[in-house]
C-alpha positions in Angstrom: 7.9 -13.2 -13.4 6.7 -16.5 -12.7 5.4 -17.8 -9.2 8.9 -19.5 -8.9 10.9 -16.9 -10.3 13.5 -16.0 -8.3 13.3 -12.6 -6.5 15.3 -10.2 -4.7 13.9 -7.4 -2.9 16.9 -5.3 -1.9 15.7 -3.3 1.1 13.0 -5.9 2.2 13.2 -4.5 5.6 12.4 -0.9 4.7 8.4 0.6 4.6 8.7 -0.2 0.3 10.4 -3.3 0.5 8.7 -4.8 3.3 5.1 -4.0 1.0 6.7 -5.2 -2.3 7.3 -8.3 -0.2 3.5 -8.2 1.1 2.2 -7.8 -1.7 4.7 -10.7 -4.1 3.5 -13.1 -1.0 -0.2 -12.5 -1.3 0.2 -12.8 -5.6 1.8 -15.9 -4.7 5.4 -15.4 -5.4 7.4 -17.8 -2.6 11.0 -17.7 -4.1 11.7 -14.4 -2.9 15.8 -13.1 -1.5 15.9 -11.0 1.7 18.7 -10.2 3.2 19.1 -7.5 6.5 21.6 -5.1 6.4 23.4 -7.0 8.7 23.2 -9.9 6.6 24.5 -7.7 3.4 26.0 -4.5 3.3 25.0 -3.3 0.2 27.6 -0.4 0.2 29.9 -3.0 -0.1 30.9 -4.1 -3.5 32.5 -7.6 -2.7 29.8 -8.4 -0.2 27.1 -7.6 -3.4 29.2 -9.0 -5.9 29.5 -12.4 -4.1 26.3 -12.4 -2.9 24.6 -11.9 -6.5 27.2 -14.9 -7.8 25.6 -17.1 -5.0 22.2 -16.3 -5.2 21.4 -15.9 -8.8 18.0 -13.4 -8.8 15.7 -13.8 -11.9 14.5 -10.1 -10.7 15.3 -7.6 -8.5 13.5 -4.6 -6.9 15.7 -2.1 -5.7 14.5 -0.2 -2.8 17.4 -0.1 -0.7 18.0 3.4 0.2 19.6 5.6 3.4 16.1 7.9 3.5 14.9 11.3 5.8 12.9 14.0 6.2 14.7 17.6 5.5 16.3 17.5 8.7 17.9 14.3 8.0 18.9 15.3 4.4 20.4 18.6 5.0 22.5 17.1 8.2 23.8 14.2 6.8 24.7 16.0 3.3 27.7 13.5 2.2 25.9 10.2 3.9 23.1 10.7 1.8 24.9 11.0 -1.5 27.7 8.6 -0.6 25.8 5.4 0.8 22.9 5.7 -1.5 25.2 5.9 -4.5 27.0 3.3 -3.1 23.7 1.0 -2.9 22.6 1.7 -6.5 25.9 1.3 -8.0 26.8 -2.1 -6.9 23.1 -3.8 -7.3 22.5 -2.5 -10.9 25.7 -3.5 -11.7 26.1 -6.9 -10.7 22.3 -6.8 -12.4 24.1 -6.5 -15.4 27.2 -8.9 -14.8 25.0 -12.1 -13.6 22.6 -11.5 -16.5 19.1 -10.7 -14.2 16.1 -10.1 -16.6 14.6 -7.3 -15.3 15.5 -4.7 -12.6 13.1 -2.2 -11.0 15.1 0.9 -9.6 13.4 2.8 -7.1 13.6 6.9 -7.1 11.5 9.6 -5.7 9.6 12.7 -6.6 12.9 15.0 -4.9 14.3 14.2 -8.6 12.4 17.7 -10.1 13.8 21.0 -10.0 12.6 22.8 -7.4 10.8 24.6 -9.2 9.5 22.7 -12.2 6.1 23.1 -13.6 3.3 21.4 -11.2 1.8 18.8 -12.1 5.7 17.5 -12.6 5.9 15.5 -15.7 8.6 13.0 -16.1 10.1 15.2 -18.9 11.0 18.3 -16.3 13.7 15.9 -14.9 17.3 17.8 -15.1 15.7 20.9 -16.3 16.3 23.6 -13.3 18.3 23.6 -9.7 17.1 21.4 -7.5 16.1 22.0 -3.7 18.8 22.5 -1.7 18.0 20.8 1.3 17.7 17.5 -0.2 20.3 17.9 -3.6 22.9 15.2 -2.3 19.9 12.8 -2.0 18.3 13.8 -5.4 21.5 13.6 -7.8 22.0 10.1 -6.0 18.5 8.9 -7.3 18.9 10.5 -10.5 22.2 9.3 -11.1 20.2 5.8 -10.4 17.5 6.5 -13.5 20.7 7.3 -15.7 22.5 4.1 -14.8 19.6 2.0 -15.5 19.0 4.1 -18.7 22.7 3.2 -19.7 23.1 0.4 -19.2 20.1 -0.3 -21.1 21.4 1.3 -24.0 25.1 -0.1 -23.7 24.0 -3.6 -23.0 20.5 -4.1 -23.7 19.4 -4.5 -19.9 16.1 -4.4 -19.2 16.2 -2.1 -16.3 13.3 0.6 -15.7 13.1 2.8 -12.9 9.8 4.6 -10.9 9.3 7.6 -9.1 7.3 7.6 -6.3 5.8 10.4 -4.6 5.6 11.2 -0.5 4.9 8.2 0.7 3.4 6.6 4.3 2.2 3.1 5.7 3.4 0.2 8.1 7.0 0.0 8.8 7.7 3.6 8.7 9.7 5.9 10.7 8.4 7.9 13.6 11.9 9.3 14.8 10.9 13.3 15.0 14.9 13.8 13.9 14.8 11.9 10.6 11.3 11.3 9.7 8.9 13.1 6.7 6.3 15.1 7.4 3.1 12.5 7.8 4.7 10.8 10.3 6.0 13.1 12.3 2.6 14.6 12.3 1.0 11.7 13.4 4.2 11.3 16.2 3.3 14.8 17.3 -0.3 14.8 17.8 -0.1 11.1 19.4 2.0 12.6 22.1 0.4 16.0 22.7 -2.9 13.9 23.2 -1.5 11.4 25.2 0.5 14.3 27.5 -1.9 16.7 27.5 -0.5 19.8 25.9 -2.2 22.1 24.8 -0.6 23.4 21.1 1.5 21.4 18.6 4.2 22.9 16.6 4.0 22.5 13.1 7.0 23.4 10.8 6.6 26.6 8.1 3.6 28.4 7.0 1.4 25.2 6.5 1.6 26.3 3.1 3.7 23.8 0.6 1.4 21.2 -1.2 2.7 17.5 -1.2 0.9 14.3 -2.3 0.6 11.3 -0.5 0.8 7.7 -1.7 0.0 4.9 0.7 3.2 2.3 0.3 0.4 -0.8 -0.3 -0.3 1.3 -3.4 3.1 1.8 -4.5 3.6 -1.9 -4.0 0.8 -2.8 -6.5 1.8 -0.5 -8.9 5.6 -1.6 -8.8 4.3 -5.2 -9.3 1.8 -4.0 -12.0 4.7 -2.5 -13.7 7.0 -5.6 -13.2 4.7 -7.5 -15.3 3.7 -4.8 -17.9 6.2 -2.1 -18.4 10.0 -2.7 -20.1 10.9 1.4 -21.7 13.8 3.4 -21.2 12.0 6.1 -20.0 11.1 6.6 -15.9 7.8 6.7 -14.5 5.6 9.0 -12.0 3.9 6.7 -9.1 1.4 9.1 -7.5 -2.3 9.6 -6.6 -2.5 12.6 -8.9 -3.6 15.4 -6.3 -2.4 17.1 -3.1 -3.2 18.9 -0.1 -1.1 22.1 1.9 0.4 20.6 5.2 -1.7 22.7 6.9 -4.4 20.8 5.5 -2.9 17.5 6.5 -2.0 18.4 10.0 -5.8 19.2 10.8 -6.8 15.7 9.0 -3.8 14.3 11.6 -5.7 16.0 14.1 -8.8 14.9 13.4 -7.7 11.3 13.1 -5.8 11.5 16.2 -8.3 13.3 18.3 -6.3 16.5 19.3 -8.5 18.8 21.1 -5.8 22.0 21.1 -4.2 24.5 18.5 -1.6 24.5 15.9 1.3 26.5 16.2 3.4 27.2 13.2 6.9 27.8 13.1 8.3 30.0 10.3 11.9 30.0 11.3 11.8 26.5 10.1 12.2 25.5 6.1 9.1 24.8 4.1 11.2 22.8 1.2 9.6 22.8 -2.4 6.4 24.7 -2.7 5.0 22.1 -3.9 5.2 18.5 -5.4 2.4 17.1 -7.3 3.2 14.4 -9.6 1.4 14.0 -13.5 0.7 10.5 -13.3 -0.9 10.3 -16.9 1.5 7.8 -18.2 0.9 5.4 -15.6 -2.8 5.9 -15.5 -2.9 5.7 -19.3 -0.9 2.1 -19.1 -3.9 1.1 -16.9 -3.0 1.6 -13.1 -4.9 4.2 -10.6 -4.4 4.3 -6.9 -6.9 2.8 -4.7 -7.1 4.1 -0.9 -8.3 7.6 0.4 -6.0 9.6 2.3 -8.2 9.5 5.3 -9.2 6.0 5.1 -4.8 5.4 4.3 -3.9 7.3 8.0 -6.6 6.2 10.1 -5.3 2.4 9.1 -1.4 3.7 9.8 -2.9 5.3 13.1 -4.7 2.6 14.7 -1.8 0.1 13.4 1.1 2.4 15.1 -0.5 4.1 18.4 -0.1 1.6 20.9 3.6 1.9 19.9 4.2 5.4 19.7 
């Protein structure tokens, strides 16, 4: 990509998009393509198609996506598959048809069976069931890594996709009905401080392990890859170790200043036992995350309080 290149980030408005655009503005990159979905519907195939014939992108990042937390994904089973397919479908495709140089197709680590050998290597993909609550969502995204893979083989397009683990940062959603876990957390103690109470309920045992990767990272290692990976195969975007959600709601506590007790809730689902992602091939290509968890929240926290 070159500083004038032209570049579409689909989904600009959206925690990833929004810090892919952050971060192509600070490298210098000014030609960049944002629409709202207002602006383009990017289920629809004639609003995409015409707006890919006007437009002309060099390069696209595709991180466009109807996204949730297990609530979300196991209420809004067919919206999840249906609109997200929808998305991918009609970007990478008019990719191919107006001849963009490189695509970047944007997964996540819900891809894995659920029970697939931790750390998950890139390799365990389609090799056991995957977790219910969020299978509509997951096929969608893997469906994505097999289009790009396709049409890479079929027409020599040089589309790769990444896999991102949990992530957080500015721009994301603090909705207790459809967000993920950090969050919500952060939501939850915010409000019991600010009201008073004296418990917060957590969801589960507090036992699954999940990682989390602050969306500034992902951002740099999207662009890093951009630049300096073009292979068929996918790749993990992680930090490359974890912590039980038990763990994480005290650190939420801390950060928040919550003086009471958690309560957990073990009529509601725990999801996958755990998610850790082997991030060897990207570390080995010469990319490593950069924040601390702590350091990552506290920013999020004092960014998002007066708001909440």
């Amino acid at each position: 990509m070159q500083k004038d290149s032209k570049i579409f980030v689909a989904g600009a408005r959206g925690m990833v998009g929004s810090a892919i655009v952050r971060k192509l503005q600070k490298e210098g990159y000014s030609n960049l393509i944002i629409r709202t979905s207002k602006e383009l519907d990017l289920r629809d195939q004639k609003q995409v198609q015409d707006f890919f014939e006007k437009e002309k992108p060099e390069f696209v990042f595709l991180a466009a996506a109807k996204v949730g937390g297990i609530l979300a994904n196991n209420t809004y089973r067919a919206d999840f598959i249906y609109e997200n397919l929808m998305i991918q479908n009609n970007v990478i495709h008019q990719a191919y048809v107006h001849k963009v140089k490189k695509l970047m197709f944007l997964g996540s680590s819900c891809i894995y069976p659920k029970l697939a050998p931790q750390p998950l290597k890139e390799e365990s993909l389609l090799t056991g069931l995957l977790e219910y609550t969020n299978e509509p969502y997951a096929i969608a995204k893997i469906a994505g890594i097999k289009m790009c893979e396709a049409y890479r083989d079929q027409y020599g397009c040089s589309f790769i996709s990444v896999m991102p683990t949990n992530l957080y940062g500015p721009n994301d959603n603090y909705d207790l009905k459809n967000s993920h876990v950090l969050p919500a957390l952060i939501r939850k103690f915010h409000t019991a401080k600010k009201e008073g109470q004296k418990t917060v309920e957590i969801w589960g045992t507090g036992s699954p392990k999940r990682e989390f990767l602050h969306v500034d990272d992902l951002a740099d290692a999207c662009f890093f890859l951009m630049q300096n990976y073009n292979e068929k195969g996918f790749l993990n975007i992680g930090v490359g170790d974890d912590i039980t959600i038990k763990e994480l709601a005290l650190l939420v506590k801390k950060i928040v200043g919550f003086e009471g007790e958690l309560v957990f809730d073990t009529s509601k689902p725990d999801g996958t036992p755990r998610k850790l992602m082997d991030v060897g091939r990207l570390n080995d290509l010469g990319w490593k995350a950069r924040i601390p968890l702590e350091e990552g929240i506290a920013s999020v926290y004092n960014e998002v309080k007066s708001i909440l």
